[in-house]
C-alpha positions, 0 to 999 in steps of 0.5 A: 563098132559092129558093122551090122549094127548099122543096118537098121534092118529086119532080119528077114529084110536083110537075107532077102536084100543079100539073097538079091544082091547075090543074084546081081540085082543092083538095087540091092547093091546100092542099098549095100553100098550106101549101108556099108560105105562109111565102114568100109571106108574107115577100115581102109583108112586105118590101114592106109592112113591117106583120106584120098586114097582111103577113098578111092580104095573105098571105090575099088573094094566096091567095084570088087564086091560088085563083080564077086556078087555070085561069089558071095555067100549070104550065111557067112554075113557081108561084113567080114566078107566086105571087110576081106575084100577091103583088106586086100585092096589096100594089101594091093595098093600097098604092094604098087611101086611107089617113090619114097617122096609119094610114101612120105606125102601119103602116109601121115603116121600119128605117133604119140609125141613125148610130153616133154623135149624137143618138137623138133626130135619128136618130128624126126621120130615120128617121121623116122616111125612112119618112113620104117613102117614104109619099109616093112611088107605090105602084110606085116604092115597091115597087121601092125597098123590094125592091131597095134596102132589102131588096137584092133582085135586080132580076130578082126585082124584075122577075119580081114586077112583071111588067116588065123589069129596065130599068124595074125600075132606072129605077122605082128611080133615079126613086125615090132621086131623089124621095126625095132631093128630099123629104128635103132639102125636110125639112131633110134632107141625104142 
């Protein structure tokens, strides 16, 4: 879904809330805010998979949009912007130290379970799933997460990232990859 769709606005209304918004005023940050606030916080969940923390991140990329309004640039659009900053918020809460047993409860990974077996197998697979997920860099990770778990666009991907869409797909191969070995080293077989 386009974020912009969800607007609702004119387009010359919009320039000129972004223009104002630019120059620190806080109405139009709120209108922003309340516009944009849903979308941000379901980009955020897909890469971090915890409601809580997708909404305290939410609160973070705000409180970083808030600060960087004399960064921004009306022309480029809020959205990707937005998007970016989302992105490395969760890039950095990814990167803070973390016990296993928090990654274990904070991480609720939804691999598709076999149709027929075992529950019990499809439990230990998709927690051996989520548990190498875990293990992986913070930015292979999201690039999985969004482009394969979630079947985003890798042009969304790399707008979010702040990178081309090449390395978008090679961060995405190098992460199948790993995830492969790591699965087999658990016994495994993907």
């Amino acid at each position: 879904m386009a974020w912009s769709a969800q607007m609702g606005l004119d387009e010359r209304e919009s320039q000129k809330r972004l223009l104002a918004f630019r120059q620190g005023d806080m109405d139009a940050f709120e209108t922003l805010f309340r516009q944009h606030q849903r979308a941000v916080y379901g980009w955020i969940l897909r890469m971090v998979r915890n409601p809580a923390t997708a909404e305290e991140l939410t609160v973070e990329t705000f409180w970083r949009i808030y600060r960087a309004h004399a960064r921004f640039e009306p022309a480029q659009g809020f959205e990707g912007w937005a998007r970016r900053i989302a992105t490395h918020a969760a890039l950095d809460w990814m990167r803070s130290a973390r016990t296993e047993n928090e990654l274990r409860s904070e991480f609720s990974f939804e691999a598709a379970a076999p149709e027929a077996g075992d529950p019990a197998v499809a439990a230990e697979i998709r927690e051996k799933t989520a548990l190498a997920f875990q293990r992986l860099a913070p930015k292979l990770r999201i690039a999985a997460l969004l482009a394969v778990v979630e079947e985003q666009p890798y042009r969304e991907v790399a707008e979010a990232l702040g990178v081309s869409v090449a390395a978008v797909k090679l961060r995405v191969f190098r992460a199948l990859r790993l995830l492969r070995k790591d699965l087999e080293r658990q016994g495994i077989r993907p």
